[in-house]
C-alpha positions in Angstrom: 0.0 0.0 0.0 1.2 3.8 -1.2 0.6 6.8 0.3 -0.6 9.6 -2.4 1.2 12.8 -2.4 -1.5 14.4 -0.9 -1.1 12.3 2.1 2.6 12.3 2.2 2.5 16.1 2.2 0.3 15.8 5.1 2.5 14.2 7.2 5.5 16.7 6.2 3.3 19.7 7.4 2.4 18.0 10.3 6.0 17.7 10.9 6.7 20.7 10.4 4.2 22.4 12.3 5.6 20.2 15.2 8.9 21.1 14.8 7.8 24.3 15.2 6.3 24.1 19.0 3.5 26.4 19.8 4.8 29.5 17.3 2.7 29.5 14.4 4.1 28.9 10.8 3.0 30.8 7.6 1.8 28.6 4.7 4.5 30.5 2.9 7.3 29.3 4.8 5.8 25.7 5.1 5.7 25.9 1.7 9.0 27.0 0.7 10.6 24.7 3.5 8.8 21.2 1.8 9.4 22.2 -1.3 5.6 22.5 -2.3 3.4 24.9 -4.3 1.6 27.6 -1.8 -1.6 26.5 -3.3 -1.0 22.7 -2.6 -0.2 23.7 0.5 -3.3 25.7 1.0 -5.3 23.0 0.0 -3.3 20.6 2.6 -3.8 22.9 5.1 -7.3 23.2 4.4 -7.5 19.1 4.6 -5.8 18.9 8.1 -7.8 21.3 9.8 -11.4 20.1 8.5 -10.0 16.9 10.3 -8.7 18.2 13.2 -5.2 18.6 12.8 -4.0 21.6 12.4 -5.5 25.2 13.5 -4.9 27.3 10.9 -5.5 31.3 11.3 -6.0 33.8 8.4 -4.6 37.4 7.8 -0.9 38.9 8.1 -0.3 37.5 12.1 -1.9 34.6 10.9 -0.4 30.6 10.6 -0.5 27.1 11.0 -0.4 25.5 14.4 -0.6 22.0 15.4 -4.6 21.1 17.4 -3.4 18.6 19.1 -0.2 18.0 20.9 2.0 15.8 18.4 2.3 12.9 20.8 -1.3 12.3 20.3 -1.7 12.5 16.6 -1.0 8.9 15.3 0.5 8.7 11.7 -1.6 6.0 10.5 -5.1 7.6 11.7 -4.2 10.7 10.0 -3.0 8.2 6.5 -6.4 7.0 7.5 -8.3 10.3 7.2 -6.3 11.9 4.5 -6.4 9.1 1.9 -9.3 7.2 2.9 -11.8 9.7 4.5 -15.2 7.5 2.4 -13.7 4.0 2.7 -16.9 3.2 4.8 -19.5 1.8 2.4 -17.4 2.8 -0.5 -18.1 -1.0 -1.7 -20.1 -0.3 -4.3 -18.2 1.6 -7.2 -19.8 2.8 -10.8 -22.7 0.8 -9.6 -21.7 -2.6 -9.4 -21.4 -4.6 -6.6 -18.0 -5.6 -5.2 -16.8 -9.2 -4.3 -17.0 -9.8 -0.6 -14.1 -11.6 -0.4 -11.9 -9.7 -1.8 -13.7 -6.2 -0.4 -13.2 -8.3 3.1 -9.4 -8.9 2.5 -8.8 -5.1 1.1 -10.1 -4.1 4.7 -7.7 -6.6 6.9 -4.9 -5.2 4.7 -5.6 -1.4 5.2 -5.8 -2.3 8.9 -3.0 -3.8 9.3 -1.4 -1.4 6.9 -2.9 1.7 9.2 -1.9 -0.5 12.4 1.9 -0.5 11.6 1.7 3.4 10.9 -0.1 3.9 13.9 2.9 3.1 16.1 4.2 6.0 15.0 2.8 9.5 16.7 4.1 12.9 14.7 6.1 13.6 17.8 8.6 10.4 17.4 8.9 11.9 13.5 9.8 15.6 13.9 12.4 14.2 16.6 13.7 11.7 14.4 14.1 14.2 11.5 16.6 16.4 13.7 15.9 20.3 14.5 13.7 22.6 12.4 15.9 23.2 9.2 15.6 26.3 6.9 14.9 23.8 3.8 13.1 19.9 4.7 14.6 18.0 1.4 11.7 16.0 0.1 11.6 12.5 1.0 14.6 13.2 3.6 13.7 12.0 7.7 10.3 12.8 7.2 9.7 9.8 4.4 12.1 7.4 5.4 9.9 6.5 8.6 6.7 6.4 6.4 8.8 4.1 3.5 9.8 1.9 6.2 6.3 1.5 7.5 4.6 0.6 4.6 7.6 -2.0 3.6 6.6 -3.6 6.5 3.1 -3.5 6.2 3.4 -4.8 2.3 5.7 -8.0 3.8 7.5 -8.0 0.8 4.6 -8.8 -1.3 5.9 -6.5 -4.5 10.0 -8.3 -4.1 8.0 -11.7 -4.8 6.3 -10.1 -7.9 9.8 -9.0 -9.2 11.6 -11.8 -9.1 8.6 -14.0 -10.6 8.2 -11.7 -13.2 9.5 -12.5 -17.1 12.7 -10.1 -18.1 12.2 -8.9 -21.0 15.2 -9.6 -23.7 16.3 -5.7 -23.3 16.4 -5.6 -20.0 18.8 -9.6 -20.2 21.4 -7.8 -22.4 22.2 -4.6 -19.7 
């Protein structure tokens, strides 16, 4: 299972925003420190505090501030709310109706998927990526917790695919 951008980007402003403390960060600067458009930030921002996240104030003293102290806010709920806010009865798609077994199995694995992540709070992430930088590289401290996570919660399922998997003849002769 892979996180979407959108959520990934989440979890970086929640990071940030915990790195931060209690002083409130401009969408400007969390912008230009994840390496994001202001307008995809806007729209994260918007996302987080609709679920509870973040409180975000408008205006020239305004800024983003955590709404919850970051030892409470567990990674995989917020994977959970970001990239699958109508997973609940979302069984039936373009009118037809899904296999049971299979919607069954697509459940245990998103909650054992969201389990592994939720070991994690956003606390244990801003400390692990260091102090507040000027610049957060994309996909620097802040991914490498989430890639590790969802290797373990795959179990290796896409390195069995590979090696089963026919080379093709230009890929033989590299």
């Amino acid at each position: 299972m892979l996180l979407n951008k959108t959520t990934n980007n989440a979890v970086r402003v929640l990071v940030a925003c915990a790195q931060a403390g209690d002083n409130m960060v401009k969408v400007a600067s969390l912008a230009e420190g994840l390496d994001l458009t202001q307008q995809n930030t806007f729209k994260i921002v918007h996302l987080l505090s609709r679920a509870g996240y973040v409180s975000a104030t408008r205006g020239r003293n305004g800024g983003v501030t955590l709404a919850q102290p970051a030892s409470e806010i567990r990674v995989g709920e917020v994977v959970r709310s970001m990239q699958y806010p109508d997973r609940e009865g979302s069984h039936q798609q373009a009118g037809e109706i899904r296999d049971k077994v299979l919607s069954r199995l697509e459940d245990e694995a998103l909650e054992a998927f969201i389990s592994v992540l939720n070991q994690t709070t956003i606390e244990d992430m801003a400390k692990s990526s260091g102090p507040k930088k000027s610049k957060v590289p994309r996909g620097g401290a802040t991914g490498c917790r989430l890639q590790r996570a969802q290797k373990l919660a795959v179990s290796g399922q896409h390195a069995h695919q590979r090696k089963s998997a026919p080379r093709s003849s230009s890929n033989a002769d590299r």
